[in-house]
C-alpha positions as CSV (number, residue, x, y, z in Angstrom):
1,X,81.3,-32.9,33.5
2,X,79.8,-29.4,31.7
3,X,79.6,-28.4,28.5
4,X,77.9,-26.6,26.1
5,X,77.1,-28.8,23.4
6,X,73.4,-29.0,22.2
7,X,70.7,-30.8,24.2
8,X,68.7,-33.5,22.7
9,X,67.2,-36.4,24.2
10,X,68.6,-39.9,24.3
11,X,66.6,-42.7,22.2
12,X,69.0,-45.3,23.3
13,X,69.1,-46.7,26.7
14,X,72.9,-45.9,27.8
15,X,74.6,-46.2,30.9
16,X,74.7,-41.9,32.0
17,X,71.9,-39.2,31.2
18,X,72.3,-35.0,30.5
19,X,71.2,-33.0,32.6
20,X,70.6,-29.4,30.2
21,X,70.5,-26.1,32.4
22,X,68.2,-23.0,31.2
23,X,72.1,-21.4,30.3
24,X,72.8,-23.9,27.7
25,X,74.9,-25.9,30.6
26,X,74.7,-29.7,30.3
27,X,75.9,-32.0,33.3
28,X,76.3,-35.9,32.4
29,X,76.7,-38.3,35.0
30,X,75.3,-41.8,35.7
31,X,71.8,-43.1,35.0
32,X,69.4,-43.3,38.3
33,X,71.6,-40.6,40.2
34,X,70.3,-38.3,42.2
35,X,70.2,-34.6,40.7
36,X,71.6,-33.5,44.1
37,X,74.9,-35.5,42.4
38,X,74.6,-33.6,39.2
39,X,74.3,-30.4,40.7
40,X,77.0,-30.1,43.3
41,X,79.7,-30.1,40.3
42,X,78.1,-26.8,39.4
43,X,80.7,-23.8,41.1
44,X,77.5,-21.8,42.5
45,X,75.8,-24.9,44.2
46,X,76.2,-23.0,47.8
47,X,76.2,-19.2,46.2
48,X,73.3,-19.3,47.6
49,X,72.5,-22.8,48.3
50,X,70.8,-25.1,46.3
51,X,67.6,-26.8,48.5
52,X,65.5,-28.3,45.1
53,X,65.3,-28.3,41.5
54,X,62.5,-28.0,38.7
55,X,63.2,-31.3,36.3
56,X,60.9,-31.2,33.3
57,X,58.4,-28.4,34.8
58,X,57.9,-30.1,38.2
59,X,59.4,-29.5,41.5
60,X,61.2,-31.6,43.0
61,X,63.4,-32.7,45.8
62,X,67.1,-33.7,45.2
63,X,66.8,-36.8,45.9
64,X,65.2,-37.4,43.2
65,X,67.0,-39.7,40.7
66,X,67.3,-38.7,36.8
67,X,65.8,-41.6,34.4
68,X,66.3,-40.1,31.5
69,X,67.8,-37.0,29.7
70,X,66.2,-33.9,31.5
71,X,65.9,-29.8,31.6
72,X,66.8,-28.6,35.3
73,X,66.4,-25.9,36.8
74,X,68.6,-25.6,40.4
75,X,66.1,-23.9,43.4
76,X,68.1,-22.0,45.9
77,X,67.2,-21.2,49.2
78,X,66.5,-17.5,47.4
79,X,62.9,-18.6,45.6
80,X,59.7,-19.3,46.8
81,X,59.8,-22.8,46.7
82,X,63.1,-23.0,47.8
83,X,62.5,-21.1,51.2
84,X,59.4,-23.3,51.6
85,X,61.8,-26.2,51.7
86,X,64.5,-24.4,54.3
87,X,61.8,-23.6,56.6
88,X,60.2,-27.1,56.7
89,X,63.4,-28.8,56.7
90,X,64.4,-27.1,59.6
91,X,61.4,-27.6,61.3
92,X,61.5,-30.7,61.3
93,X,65.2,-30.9,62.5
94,X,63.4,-29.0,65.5
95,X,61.0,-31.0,66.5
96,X,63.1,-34.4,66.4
97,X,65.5,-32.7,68.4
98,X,62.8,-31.4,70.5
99,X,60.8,-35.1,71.2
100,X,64.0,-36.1,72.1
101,X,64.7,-33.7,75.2
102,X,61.5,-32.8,76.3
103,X,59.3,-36.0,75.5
104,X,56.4,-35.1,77.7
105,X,56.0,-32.0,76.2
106,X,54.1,-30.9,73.4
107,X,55.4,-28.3,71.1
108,X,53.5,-26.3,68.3
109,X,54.6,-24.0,65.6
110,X,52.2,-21.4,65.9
111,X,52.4,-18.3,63.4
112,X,55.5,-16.5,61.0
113,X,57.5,-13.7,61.8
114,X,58.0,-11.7,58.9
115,X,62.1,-10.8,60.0
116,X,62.4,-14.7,59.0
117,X,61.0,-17.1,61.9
118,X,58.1,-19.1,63.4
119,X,56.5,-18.2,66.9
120,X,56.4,-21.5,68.4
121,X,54.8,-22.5,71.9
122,X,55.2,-25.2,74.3
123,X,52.6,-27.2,76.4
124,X,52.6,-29.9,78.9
125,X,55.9,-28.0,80.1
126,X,56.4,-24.7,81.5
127,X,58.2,-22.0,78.7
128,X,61.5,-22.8,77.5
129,X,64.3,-21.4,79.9
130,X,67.4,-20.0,78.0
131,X,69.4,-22.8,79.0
132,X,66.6,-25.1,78.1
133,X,66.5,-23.3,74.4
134,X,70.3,-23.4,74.5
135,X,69.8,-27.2,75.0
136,X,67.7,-27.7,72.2
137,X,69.5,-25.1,70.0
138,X,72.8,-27.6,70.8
139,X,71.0,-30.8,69.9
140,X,70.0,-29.3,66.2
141,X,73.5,-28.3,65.6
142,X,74.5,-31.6,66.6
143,X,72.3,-33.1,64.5
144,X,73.3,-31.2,61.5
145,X,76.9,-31.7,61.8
146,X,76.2,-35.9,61.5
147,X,74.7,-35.1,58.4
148,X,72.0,-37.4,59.0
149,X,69.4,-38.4,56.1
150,X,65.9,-37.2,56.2
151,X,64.4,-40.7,54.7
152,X,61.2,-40.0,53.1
153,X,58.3,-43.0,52.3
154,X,55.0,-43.5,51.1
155,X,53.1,-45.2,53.9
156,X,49.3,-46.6,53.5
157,X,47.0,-44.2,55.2
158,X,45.7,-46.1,57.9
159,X,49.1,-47.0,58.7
160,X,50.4,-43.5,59.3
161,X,46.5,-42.7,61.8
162,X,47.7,-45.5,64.0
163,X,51.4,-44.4,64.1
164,X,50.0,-40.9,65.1
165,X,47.4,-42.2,67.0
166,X,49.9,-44.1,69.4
167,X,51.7,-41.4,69.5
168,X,49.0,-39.2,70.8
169,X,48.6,-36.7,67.9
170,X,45.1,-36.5,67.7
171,X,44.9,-33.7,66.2
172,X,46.8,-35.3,63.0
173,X,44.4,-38.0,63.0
174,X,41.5,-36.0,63.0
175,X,43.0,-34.4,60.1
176,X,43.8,-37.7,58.3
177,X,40.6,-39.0,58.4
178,X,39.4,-36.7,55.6
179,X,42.3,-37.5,53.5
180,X,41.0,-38.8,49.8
181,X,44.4,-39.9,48.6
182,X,45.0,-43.3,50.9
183,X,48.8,-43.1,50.9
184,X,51.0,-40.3,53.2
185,X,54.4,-39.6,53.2
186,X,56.1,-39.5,55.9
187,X,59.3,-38.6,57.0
188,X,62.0,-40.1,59.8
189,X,65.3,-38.2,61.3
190,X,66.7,-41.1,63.6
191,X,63.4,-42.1,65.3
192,X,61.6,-38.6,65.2
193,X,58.4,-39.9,61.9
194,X,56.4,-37.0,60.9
195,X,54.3,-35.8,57.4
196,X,55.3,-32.3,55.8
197,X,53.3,-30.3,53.0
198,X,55.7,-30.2,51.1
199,X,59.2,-31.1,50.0
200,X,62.1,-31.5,52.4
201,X,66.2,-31.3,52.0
202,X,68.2,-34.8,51.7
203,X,70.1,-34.5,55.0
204,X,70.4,-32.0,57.9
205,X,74.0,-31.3,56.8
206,X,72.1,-28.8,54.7
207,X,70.5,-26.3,57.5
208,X,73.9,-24.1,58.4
209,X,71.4,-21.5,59.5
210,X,68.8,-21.1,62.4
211,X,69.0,-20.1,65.4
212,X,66.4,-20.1,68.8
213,X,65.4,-17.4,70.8
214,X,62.6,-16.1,73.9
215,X,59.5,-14.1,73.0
216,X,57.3,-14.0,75.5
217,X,56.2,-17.3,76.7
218,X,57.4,-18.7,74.0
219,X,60.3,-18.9,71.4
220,X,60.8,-18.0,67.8
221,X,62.8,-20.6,65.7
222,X,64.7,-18.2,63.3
223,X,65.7,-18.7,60.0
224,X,66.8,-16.5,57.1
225,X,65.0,-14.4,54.6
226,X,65.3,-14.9,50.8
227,X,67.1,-11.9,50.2
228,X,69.8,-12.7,52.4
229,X,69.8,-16.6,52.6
230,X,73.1,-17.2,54.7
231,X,72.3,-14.8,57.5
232,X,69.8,-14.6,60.2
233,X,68.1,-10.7,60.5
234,X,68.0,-8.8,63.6
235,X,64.3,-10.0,65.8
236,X,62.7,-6.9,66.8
237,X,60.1,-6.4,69.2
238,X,56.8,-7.3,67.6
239,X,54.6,-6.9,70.8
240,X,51.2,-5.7,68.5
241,X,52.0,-8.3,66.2
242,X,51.8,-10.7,68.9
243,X,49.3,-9.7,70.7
244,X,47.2,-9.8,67.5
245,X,47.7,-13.3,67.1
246,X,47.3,-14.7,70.7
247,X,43.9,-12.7,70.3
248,X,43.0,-14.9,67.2
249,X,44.4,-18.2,68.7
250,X,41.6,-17.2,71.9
251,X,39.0,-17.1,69.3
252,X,40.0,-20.4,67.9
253,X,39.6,-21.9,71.6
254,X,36.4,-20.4,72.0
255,X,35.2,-21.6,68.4
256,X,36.9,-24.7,69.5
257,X,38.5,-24.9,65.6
258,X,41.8,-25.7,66.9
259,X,43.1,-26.7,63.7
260,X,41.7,-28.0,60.0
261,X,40.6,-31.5,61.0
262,X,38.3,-29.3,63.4
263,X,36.6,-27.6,60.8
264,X,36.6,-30.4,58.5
265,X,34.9,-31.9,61.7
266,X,32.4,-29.4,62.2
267,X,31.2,-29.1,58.2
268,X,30.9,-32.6,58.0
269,X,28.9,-32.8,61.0
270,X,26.6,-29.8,59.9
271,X,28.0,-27.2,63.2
272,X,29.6,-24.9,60.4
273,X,26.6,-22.7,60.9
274,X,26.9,-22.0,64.3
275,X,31.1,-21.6,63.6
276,X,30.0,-18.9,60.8
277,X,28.3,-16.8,63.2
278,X,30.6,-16.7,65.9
279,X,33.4,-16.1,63.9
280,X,31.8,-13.0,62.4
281,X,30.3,-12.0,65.6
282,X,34.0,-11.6,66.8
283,X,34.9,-9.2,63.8
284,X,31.5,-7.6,64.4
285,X,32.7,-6.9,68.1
286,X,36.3,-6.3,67.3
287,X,35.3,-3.7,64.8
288,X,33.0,-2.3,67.2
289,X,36.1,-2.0,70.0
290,X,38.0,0.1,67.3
291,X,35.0,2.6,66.8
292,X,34.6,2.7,70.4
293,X,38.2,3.8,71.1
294,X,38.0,6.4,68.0
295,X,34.7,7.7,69.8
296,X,37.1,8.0,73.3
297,X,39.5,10.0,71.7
298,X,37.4,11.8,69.4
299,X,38.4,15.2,70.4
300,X,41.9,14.5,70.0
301,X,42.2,12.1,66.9
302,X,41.4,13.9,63.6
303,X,42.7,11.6,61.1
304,X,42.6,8.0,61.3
305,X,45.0,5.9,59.1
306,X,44.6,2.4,57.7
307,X,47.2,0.2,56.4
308,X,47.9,-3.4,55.5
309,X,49.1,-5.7,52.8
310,X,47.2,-6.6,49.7
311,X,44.1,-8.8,50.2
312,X,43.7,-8.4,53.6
313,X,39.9,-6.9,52.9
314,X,41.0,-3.5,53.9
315,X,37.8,-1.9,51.7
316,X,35.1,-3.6,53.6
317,X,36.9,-3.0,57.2
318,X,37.1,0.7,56.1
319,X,33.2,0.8,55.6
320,X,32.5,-1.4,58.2
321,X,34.1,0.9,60.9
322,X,32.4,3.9,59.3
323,X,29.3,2.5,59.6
324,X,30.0,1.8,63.1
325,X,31.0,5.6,63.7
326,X,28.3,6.9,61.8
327,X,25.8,4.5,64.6
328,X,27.4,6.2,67.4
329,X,27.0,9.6,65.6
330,X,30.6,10.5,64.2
331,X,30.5,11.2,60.2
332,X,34.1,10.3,58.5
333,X,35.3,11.9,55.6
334,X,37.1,9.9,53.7
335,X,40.2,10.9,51.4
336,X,42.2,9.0,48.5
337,X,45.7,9.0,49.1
338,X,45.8,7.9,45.2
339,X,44.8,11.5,44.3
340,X,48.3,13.1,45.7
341,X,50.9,11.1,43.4
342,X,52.9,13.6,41.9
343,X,53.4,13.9,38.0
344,X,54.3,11.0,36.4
345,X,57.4,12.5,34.9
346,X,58.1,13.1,38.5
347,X,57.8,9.6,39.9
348,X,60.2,7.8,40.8
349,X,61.4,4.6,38.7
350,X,61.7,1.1,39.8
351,X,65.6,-1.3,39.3
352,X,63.7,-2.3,36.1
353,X,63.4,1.6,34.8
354,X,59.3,1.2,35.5
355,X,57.3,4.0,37.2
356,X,56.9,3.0,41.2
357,X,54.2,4.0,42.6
358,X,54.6,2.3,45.7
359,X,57.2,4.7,46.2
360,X,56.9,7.1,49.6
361,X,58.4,9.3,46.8
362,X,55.5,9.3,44.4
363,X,53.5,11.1,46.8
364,X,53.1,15.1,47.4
365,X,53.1,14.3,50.9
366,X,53.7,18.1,51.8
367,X,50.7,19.0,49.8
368,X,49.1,16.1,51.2
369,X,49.9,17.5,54.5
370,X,48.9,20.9,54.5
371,X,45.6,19.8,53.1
372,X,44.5,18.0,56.2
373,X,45.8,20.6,58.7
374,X,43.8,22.8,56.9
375,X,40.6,20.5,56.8
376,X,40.4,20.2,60.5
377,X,41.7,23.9,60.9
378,X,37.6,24.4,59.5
379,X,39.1,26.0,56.2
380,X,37.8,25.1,52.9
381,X,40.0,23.0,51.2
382,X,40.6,22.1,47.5
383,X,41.8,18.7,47.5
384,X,44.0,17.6,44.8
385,X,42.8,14.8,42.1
386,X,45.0,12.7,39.9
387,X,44.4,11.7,36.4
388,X,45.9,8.2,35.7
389,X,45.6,8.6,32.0
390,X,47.5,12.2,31.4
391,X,49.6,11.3,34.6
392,X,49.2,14.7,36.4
393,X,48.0,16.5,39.2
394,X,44.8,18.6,39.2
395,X,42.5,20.4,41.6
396,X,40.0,18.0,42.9
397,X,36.7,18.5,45.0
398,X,36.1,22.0,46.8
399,X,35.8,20.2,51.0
400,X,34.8,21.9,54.3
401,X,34.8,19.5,56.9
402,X,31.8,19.8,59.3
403,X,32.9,20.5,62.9
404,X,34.6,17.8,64.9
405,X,34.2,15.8,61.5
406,X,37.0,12.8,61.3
407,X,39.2,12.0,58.4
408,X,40.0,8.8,57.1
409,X,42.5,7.8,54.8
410,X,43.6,4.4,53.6
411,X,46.5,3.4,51.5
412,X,50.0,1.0,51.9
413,X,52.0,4.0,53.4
414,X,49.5,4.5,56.1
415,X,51.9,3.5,58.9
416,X,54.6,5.3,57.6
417,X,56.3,8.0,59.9
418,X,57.1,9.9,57.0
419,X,54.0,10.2,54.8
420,X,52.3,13.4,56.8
421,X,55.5,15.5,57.4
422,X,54.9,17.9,60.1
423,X,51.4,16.9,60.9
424,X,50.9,16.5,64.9
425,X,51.1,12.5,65.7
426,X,48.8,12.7,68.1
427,X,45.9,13.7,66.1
428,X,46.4,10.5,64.0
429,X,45.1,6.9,64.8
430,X,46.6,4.8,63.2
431,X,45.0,0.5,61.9
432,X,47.3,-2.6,60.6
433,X,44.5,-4.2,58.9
434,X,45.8,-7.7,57.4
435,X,45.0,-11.5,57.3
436,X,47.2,-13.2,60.2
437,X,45.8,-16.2,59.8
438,X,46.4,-19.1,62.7
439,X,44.7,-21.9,61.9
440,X,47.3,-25.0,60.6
441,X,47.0,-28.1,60.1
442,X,48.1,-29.8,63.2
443,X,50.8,-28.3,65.4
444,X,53.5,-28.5,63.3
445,X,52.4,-27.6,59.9
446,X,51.2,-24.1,60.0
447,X,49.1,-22.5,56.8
448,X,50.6,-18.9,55.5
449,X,48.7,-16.0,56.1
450,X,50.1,-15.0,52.6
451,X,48.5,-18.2,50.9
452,X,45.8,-17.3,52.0
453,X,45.9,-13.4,50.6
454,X,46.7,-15.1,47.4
455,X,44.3,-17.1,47.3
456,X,41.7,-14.4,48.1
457,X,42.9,-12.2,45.5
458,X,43.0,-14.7,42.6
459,X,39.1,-15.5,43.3
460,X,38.6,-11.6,43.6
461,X,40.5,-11.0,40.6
462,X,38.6,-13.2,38.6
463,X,35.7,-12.2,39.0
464,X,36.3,-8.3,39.1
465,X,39.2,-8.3,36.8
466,X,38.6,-10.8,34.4
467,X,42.5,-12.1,35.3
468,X,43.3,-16.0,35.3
469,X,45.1,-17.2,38.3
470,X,48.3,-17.6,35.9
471,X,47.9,-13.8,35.8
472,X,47.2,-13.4,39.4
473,X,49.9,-15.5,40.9
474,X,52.2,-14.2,37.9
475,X,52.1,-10.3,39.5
476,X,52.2,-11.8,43.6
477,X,56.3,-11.4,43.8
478,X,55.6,-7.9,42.5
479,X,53.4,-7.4,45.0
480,X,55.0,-9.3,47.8
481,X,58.3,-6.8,47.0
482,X,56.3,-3.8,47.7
483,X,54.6,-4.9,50.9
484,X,58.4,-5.8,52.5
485,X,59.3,-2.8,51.6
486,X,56.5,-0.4,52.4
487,X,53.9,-2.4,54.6
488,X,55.4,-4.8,57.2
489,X,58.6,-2.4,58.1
490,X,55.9,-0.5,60.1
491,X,53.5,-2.6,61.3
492,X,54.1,-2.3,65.2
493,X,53.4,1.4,64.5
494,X,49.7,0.7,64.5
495,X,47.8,1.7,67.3
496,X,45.7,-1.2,67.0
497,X,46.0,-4.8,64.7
498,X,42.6,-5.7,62.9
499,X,42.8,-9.4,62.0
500,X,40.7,-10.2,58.9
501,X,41.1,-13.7,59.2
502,X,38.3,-16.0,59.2
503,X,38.1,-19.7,60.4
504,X,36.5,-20.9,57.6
505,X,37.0,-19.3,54.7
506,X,39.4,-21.4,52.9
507,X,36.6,-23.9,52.9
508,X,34.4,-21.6,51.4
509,X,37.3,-20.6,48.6
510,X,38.3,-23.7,47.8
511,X,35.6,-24.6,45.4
512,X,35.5,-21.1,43.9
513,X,39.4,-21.1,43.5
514,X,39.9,-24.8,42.2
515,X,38.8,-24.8,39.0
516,X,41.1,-21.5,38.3
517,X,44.0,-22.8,39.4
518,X,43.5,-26.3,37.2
519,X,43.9,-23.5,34.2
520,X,47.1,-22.9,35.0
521,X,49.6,-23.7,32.2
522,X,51.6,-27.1,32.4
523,X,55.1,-26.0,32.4
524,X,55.0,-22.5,33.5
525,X,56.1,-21.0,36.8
526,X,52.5,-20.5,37.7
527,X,51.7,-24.0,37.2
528,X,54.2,-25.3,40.4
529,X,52.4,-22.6,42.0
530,X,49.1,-23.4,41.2
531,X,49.8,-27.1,41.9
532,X,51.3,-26.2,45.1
533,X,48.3,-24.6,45.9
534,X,45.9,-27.4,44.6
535,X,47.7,-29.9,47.2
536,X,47.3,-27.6,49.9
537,X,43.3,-27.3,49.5
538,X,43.1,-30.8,49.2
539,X,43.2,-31.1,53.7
540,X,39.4,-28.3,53.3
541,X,36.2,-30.1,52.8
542,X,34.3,-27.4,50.7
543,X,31.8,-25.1,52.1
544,X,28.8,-23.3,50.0
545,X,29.7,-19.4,49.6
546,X,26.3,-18.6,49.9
547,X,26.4,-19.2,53.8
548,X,28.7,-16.2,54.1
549,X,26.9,-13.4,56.0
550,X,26.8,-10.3,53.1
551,X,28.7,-7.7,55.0
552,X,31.2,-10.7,55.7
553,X,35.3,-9.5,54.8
554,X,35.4,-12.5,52.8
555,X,32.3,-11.3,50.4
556,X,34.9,-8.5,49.0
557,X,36.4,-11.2,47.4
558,X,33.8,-14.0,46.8
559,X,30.9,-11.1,45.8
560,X,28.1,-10.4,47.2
561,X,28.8,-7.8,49.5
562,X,25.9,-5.7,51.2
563,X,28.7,-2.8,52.3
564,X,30.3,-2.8,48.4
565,X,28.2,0.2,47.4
566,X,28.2,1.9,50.9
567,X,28.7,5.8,50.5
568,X,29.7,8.1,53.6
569,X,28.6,11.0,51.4
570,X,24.6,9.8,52.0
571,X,24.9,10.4,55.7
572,X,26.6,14.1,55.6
573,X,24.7,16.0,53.6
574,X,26.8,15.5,50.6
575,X,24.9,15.7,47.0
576,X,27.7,14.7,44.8
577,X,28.7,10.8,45.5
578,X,32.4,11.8,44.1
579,X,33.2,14.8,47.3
580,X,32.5,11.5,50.2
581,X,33.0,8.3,49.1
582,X,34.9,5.8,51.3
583,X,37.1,3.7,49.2
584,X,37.4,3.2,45.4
């Protein structure tokens, strides 16, 4: 039953416990009961569905049986942690279903989707026909309408290597072999045993929503997004996206770092070296492709456009190509798309009445516009400059571009159709720059590409910022908001994807991140974050950041950077630092 009675804890040992809600709601039911039981008596436990809960600061599954008097908080398939557990719930569902009908084959979760899916492939077995996918797709729904238990146990170690070792999973017991902690959970759907990171629903009655469908030569298993947790969105075609990480999955074959225990494998063994160099050599090259194709259509392309979501080392790319132009004798210009937000007064607010200036709309795009036509038109232009402390617009730097001189501009609305209103498409070139990461852990637990952004930024934000990883991970969601709204709608509108990815740099973050997560307040949002986090680093033997090259991506957030101070105004004939500078 509810109520709303005060909460205090029980000194007595008595046959039921209260469970207290953060609205002053108390549930009481039996001792030992799992808080799935206490939570299903609440009217909103589907509206939207309830996948975990937070008992006493921790997260936890809800199977998870109440001891003693506790303060819950329900996780719905709407938050972070509560996503994580649809997604790897029904993942799971998938791949019993799948070693079931196809038990020759292997299958592998590849990548995300960011309309709400995973890109998975299939080898051993040619692609999945429709009707094979409408197989499988039947079997999960099956599977889910018997409601069956997902039985979870903690296994000794070396019991759990054999298991996968019999089974042929080598690449899981190449991973578990540099486990510290000798215990593994592990998980079992009718006879289908597998480990997770992370937490999983109680039963499969709980995944209503997925669905399976073709891409390419493979399939996307599709699930739904946390702002609309009962529905499934509309796929579009993501061919660049694709393409972008079938390139990176190549360059994991040819660094033969196929997944973690692979790299744990070569830093243990001393090859990380060799890995290092090859991995930058590939950004070197693929850097060098872009410049080359700039150079091609140089007398075309007047303004080249960069884009991508926070993190993704978009400041060192940016010099990095320009100094690659500049060594095949093109001098960019580079502009600040910072200096055309309109007034402050002007700009637009934010659901919580603060100013957004992530807003298309806080942006004198026409201004913005005209300038550039005019630039390459040969006039003499005076460029507009915003002060952030008065909050208005000003002239800025008197610019006359040199002939045949290239512009480059970076900022989040890069891809956008609409930021350059009226300004020929054609002369634009236009770069997705962000970290698709593709390295997992073995083929069925994949690593986000947007763990791995964090986990970039709270390192750089430490040490630039002076900002604790509470901080950091505190402003993310903010940041996550903006990027779904202004970043990955128009992605495939790049003319080219630069993957900033690198195979081994969460090896070389781990021991700089570590100790700033471990801060993280006990009992705070931040702190299951952090924890989360923590657990996840735990499958990375550490690497030294002092073997990272110093014009490396990952030095913009580790330090050290050789390009950090790199000025394009030193190579045109520029006196004044401020008229040609690449990137604040």
């Amino acid at each position: 039953m509810t109520g709303s009675t005060s909460f205090t804890l029980s000194k007595e040992k008595r046959p039921t416990v209260e469970v207290c809600l953060k609205d002053g709601r108390i549930i009481t039911g039996p001792r030992n009961q799992m808080i799935s039981e206490f939570l299903k008596v609440l009217p909103e436990f589907n509206e939207p569905p309830v996948v975990g809960a937070i008992i006493n600061g921790e997260l936890r599954e809800l199977t998870y049986c109440i001891k003693a008097d506790a303060v819950v908080q329900p996780i719905t398939m709407t938050d972070d942690d509560g996503a994580r557990i649809y997604r790897r719930s029904v993942t799971f569902l998938m791949e019993a279903a799948f070693e079931e009908i196809f038990p020759e084959a292997v299958l592998s979760v590849d990548h995300s989707v960011s309309f709400g899916g995973y890109f998975c492939q299939v080898m051993n077995h040619a692609p999945l026909s429709q009707e094979e996918l409408d197989t499988l797709l039947k079997r999960m729904n099956e599977l889910v309408d018997r409601d069956l238990p997902f039985q979870r146990k903690e296994v000794p170690l070396e019991e759990a290597i054999a298991y996968f070792k019999k089974r042929g999973y080598d690449e899981k017991v190449r991973l578990l072999k540099f486990r510290e902690k000798q215990t593994l959970v592990l998980y079992t759907l009718e006879t289908h045993r597998d480990y997770h990171h992370g937490y999983m629903v109680p039963s499969t009655s709980y995944l209503q929503f997925f669905d399976l469908q073709a891409v390419g030569d493979g399939f996307v298993l599709r699930f739904p997004r946390r702002n609309s947790p009962k529905s499934l969105q509309p796929m579009p075609d993501y061919p660049k996206l694709l393409t972008a990480f079938r390139q990176y999955g190549n360059w994991l074959q040819r660094l033969g770092i196929e997944s973690v225990g692979y790299l744990d494998e070569a830093i243990e063994e001393k090859r990380i070296s060799d890995t290092i160099l090859v991995s930058e050599a590939l950004h070197t090259q693929h850097i060098s492709s872009i410049a080359d194709h700039i150079i091609e259509h140089r007398d075309k392309v007047r303004v080249v456009l960069i884009a991508g979501p926070s993190s993704s080392g978009k400041t060192t790319f940016s010099r990095r190509l320009a100094v690659q132009l500049l060594a095949q004798g093109l001098s960019p210009f580079a502009m600040e798309m910072d200096n055309y937000f309109v007034d402050r007064k002007k700009t637009p607010r934010d659901a919580n009445g603060q100013y957004d200036y992530e807003s298309l709309e806080a942006l004198d795009r026409d201004q913005l516009s005209e300038h550039l036509s005019r630039l390459i038109a040969g006039d003499e232009v005076r460029l507009a400059h915003y002060d952030f402390k008065t909050g208005k617009s000003g002239p800025g730097d008197l610019i006359k571009l040199e002939k045949g001189q290239l512009i480059i501009l970076e900022g989040i609305h890069g891809l956008n159709p609409d930021l350059i209103p009226g300004f020929p498409v054609d002369q634009t070139f236009r770069i997705y720059a962000s970290c698709l990461t593709q390295l997992n852990l073995d083929r069925h637990n994949r690593i986000s590409t947007t763990d791995t952004r964090l986990l970039r930024r709270i390192v750089r934000d430490a040490r630039e910022r002076g900002y604790t990883a509470q901080q950091t991970i505190n402003r993310w969601e903010s940041v996550r908001r903006g990027e779904k709204e202004h970043i990955f709608p128009y992605q495939e509108n790049a003319d080219v994807f630069f993957n900033s990815a690198l195979v081994y740099e969460l090896a070389v973050l781990k021991p700089l991140v570590e100790p700033l997560l471990r801060q993280t307040i006990y009992g705070t949002p931040e702190y299951i974050e952090a924890k989360r986090l923590l657990a996840f680093l735990t499958w990375f033997l550490p690497l030294d950041s002092k073997l990272v090259p110093d014009n490396s991506i990952l030095r913009e957030f580790t330090g050290g950077s050789i390009i950090k101070d790199f000025r394009l105004w030193r190579f045109n004939g520029k006196s004044d630092e401020n008229v040609n500078r690449l990137m604040s």
